[in-house]
N, C-alpha and C positions, 0 to 999 in steps of 0.2 A: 579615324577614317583617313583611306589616303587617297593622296589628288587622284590615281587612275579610278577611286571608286566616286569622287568626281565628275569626272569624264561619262564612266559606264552610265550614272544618273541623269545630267543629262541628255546624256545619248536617248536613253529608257522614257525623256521626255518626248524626244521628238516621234517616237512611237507614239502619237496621239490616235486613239480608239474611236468607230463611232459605235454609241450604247442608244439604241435608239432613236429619239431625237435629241438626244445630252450628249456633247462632244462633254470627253472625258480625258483627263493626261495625267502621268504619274509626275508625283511633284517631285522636285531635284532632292538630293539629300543634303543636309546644313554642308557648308564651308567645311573644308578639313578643321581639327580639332586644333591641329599643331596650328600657333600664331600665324600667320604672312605680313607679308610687307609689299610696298610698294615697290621693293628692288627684289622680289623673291622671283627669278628668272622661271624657274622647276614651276612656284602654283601659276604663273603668267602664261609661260606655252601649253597651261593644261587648260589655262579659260579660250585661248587663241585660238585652239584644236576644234572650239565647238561654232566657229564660225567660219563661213567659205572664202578663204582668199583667194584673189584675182590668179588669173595665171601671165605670166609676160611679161608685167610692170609692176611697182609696188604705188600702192594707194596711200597719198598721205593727204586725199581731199579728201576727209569723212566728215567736215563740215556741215558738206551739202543736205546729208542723211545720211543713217548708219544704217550699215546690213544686219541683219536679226540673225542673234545665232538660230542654231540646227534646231533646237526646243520652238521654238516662237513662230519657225516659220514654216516648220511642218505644220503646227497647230493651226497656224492662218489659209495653208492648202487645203485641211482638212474641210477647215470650215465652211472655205468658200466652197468645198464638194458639198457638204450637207447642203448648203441653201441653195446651190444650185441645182440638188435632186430634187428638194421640197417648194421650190420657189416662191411661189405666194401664202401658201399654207404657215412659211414662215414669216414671212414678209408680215404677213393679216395675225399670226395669231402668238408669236414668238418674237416677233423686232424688239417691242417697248423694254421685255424681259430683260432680252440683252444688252438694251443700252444701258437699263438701269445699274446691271451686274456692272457695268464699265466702271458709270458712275460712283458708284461703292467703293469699288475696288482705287480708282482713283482717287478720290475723295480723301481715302485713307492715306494716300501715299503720300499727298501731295499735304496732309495734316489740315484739312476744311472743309465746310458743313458743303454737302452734298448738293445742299440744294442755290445755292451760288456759284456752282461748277457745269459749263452751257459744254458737252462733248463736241465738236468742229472739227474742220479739216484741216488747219495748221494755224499758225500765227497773225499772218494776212487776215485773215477771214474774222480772227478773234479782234483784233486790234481795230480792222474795218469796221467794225459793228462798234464799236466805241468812238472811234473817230467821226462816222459818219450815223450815227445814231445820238451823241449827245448833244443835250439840251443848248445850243449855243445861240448868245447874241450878238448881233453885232456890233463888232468893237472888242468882244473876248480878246483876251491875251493867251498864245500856247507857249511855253519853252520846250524845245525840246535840243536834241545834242545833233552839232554836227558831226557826226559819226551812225548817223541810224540807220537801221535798215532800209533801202531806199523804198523798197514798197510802203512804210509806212511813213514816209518823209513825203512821198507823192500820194498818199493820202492824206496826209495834210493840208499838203498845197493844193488840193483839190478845195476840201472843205473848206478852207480861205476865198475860194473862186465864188464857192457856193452859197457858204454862210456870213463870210464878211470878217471873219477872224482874223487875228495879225498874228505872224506867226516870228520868234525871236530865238534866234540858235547858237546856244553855250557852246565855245570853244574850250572843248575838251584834251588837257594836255595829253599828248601820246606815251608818256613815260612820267608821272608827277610822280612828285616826293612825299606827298603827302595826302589823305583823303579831304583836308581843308582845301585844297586845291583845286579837285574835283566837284567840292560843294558849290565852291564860291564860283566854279564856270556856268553853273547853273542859277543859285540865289541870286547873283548879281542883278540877273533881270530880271528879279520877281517884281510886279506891280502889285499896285491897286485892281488892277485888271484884268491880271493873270488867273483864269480857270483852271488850268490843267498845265502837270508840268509832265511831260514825256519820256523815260528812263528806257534806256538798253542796257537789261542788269549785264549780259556781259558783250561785248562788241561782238559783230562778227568779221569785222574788217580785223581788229589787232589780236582779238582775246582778252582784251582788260575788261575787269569787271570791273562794276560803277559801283560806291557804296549805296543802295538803293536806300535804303533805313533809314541814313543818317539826314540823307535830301529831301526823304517825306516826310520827317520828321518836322522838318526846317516850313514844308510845303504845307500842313495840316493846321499850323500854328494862323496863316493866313487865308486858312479855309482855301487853299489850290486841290484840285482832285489831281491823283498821281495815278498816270498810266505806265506798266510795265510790261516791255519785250520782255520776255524769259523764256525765249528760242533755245537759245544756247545754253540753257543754265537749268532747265529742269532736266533732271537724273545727268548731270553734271559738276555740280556743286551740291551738297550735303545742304540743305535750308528746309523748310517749309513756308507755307503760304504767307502765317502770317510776320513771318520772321520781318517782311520786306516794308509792311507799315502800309501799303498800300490800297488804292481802291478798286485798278483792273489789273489783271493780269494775265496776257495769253500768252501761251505757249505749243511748239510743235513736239510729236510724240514719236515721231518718227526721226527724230536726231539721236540724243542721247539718252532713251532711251531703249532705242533698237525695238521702236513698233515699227508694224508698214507703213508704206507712204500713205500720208491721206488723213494723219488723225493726229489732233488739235484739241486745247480747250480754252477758253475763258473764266476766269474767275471773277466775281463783282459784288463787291459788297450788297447786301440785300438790298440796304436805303436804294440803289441808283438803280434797280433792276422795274419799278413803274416808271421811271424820267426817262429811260434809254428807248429808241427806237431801233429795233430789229432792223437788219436789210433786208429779208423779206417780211410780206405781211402773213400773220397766224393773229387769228383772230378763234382759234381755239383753245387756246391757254389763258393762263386768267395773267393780269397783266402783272401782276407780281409773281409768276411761276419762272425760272430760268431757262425753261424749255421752252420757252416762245422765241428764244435765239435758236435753238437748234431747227428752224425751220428750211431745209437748203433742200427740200426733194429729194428722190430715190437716191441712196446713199450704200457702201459699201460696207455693211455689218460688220462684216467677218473681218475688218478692223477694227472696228470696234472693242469685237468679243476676244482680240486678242490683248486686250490693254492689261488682264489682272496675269496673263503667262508672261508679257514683259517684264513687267513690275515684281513676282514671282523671281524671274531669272535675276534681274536687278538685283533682287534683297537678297538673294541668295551669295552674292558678293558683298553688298552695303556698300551705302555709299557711301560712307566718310573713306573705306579703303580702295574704291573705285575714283573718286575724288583726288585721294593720295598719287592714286598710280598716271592719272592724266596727265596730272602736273608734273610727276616725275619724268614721264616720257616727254612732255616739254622741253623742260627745263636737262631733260640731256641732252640733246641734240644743240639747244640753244647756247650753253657752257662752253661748246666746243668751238662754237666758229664766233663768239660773243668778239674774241680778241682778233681776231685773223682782218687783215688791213683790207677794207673795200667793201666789210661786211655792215651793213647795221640793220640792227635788230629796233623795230618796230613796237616793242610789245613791252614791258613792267616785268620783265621772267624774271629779274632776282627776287622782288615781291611775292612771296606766295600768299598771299591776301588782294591780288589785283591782277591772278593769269589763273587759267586753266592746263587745257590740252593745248589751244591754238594759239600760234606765233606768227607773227608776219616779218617776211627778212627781203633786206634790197641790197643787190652788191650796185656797188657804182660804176657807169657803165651799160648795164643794161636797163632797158625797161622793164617793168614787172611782167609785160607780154612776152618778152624775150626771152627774160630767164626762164619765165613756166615752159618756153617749148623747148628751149635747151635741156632743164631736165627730164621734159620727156623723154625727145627724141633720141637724147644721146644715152641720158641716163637711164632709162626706163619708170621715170617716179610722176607721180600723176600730181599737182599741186595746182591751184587758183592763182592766176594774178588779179590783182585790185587795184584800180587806176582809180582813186578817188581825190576827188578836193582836199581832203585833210589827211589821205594815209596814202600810198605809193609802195606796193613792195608784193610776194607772191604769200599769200596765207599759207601754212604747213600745219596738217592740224590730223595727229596721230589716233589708234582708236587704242581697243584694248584687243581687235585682232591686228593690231602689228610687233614687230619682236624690234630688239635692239638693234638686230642687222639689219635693219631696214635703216634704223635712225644713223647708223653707222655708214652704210651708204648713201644716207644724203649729205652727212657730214663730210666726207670724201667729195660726194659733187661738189658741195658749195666752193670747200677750199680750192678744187682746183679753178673752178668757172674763175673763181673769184681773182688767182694768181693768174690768168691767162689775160 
């Protein structure tokens, strides 16, 4: 098979059909036959080709969320036409169907039992419902990293207002040499007393992944329940569920891997799903069912019913060589200005066991606010600055629709910002 027959397949996806009330899509055809790689330039502009880039500036913020190729996002147009012809009919007599199809289909991707898997609207909301849902008393002990995502760092410190928790924050090295390193910024403050210890598998401030496995490992031993952000890190990193040794785990689905906005899940081991309280109240589900979390009101399906055409486009790359290529688009850009005097890089990029896609860089000299509108303005490249307590510098975080010449052009910005 060759990459343009590729292309033509997905394309032949995004022709999504309606056949009644069954929204129906032709599935893509396997990967070319011939090997690729993570530097194979030729199959990389042929995956590039199936999603819309900007016009005017180049986008190296796809942190925030990724855009869905051509396949995924016909399909979600689609659908939200069906339900919007049908509207209640579907609503009343085809919702549950479709969740459950989500659920399956996830279930599977994600490598765990279905019925531990609560469908949400992103990370927040998963993590909420853990935060301010378990069993706590007063006096618990939380660790979690200074580095976390601050929505769930200020739900924390809520829940300490609330429930009386103390809460103690691992200083997380920004560049260690080793994962002993990373353990012991966390073990050090395990109690007697400590509940729950708080994991951001991979930062969103630097990109460094945490070894999650090896800390709940450490955490399991003292009976600590282990909660996990995996924002960044599902259809990012090559893992499954239980890879991670943990007991929660939410994630958003609209990052990487290129669902719409709006869709989320939670994972929870079965034991804690009668102990946990839901954020809202459903008093329709039985209190060991997972779906008593998915209680949030009228909700948008048609993201939903797009999660198994994500997952679909997904696999039809694989993630270990999707994984591959992140890192590499990384770690090129990163190589280039690693040496260049004023530059410093934020981030573990010679490690390929502790970086992704995202890197965080600060030249010296400017603020992190500064430089992001410098490369706007002058340069045309769209990036985040991050003014935090423990990180300083503009996140640059590539997809798989950007090409080299993009990374080639920021490499050009930096050095010159940085020599001026």
């Amino acid at each position: 098979m060759q990459r343009r027959d590729f292309i033509s397949g997905s394309i032949a996806l995004a022709g999504t059909t309606l056949i009644g009330t069954q929204l129906m899509s032709h599935s893509l055809p396997p990967p070319p036959v011939k090997a690729v790689g993570e530097t194979d330039e030729d199959y990389w502009n042929s995956v590039r080709a199936l999603y819309a880039r900007p016009e005017g500036f180049i986008n190296l913020e796809n942190g925030y969320f990724s855009h869905q190729p051509a396949s995924t996002l016909e399909f979600h147009q689609q659908s939200e036409k069906d339900i919007n012809t049908r509207t209640s009919v579907f609503m009343r007599k085809e919702q549950q169907a479709a969740i459950e199809t989500a659920r399956s289909s996830l279930a599977g991707f994600l490598k765990c039992d279905g019925e531990e898997l609560a469908l949400l609207r992103n990370t927040t909301e998963a993590m909420n419902i853990v935060i301010m849902g378990f069993p706590w008393k007063k006096g618990d002990e939380v660790v979690l990293g200074n580095q976390d995502y601050g929505s769930m760092t200020e739900a924390f410190q809520q829940a300490a207002k609330r429930f009386g928790i103390v809460l103690k924050y691992a200083n997380v090295p920004l560049r260690p040499g080793s994962d002993e390193e990373v353990i012991q910024a966390y073990t050090r403050l395990f109690t007697r007393k400590t509940r729950m210890v708080h994991l951001t598998h991979l930062i969103n401030l630097s990109g460094q992944v945490i070894p999650v496995a090896k800390i709940a490992d450490q955490a399991k031993e003292l009976n600590i329940a282990v909660a996990v952000d995996s924002a960044h890190a599902v259809a990012h990193l090559e893992f499954g569920i239980g890879d991670l040794q943990a007991d929660f785990v939410g994630a958003s689905l609209h990052k990487w891997l290129c669902n719409p906005l709006g869709s989320g899940f939670l994972w929870m081991r079965k034991e804690f799903i009668p102990s946990l309280w839901p954020l809202m109240g459903d008093t329709s589900q039985p209190v060991n069912n997972i779906r008593r979390f998915e209680h949030v009101g009228t909700r948008p399906i048609q993201t939903l019913q797009c999660i198994p055409e994500s997952i679909a486009f997904h696999n039809k790359i694989g993630s270990s060589l999707k994984e591959r290529r992140l890192r590499y688009l990384m770690q090129y850009w990163t190589s280039k200005v690693a040496n260049v005097p004023k530059i410093k890089l934020n981030t573990p990029w010679k490690d390929i066991t502790r970086c992704g896609a995202i890197a965080n860089i600060a030249i010296e000299g400017y603020t992190p606010g500064k430089l992001a509108e410098i490369l706007f303005s002058k340069y045309r490249i769209f990036t985040v600055a991050i003014e935090h307590p423990a990180i300083n510098g503009v996140r640059i975080t590539p997809h798989l629709s950007n090409t080299i010449e993009d990374l080639d052009a920021l490499v050009s910005a930096l050095t010159e910002i940085s020599s001026g």
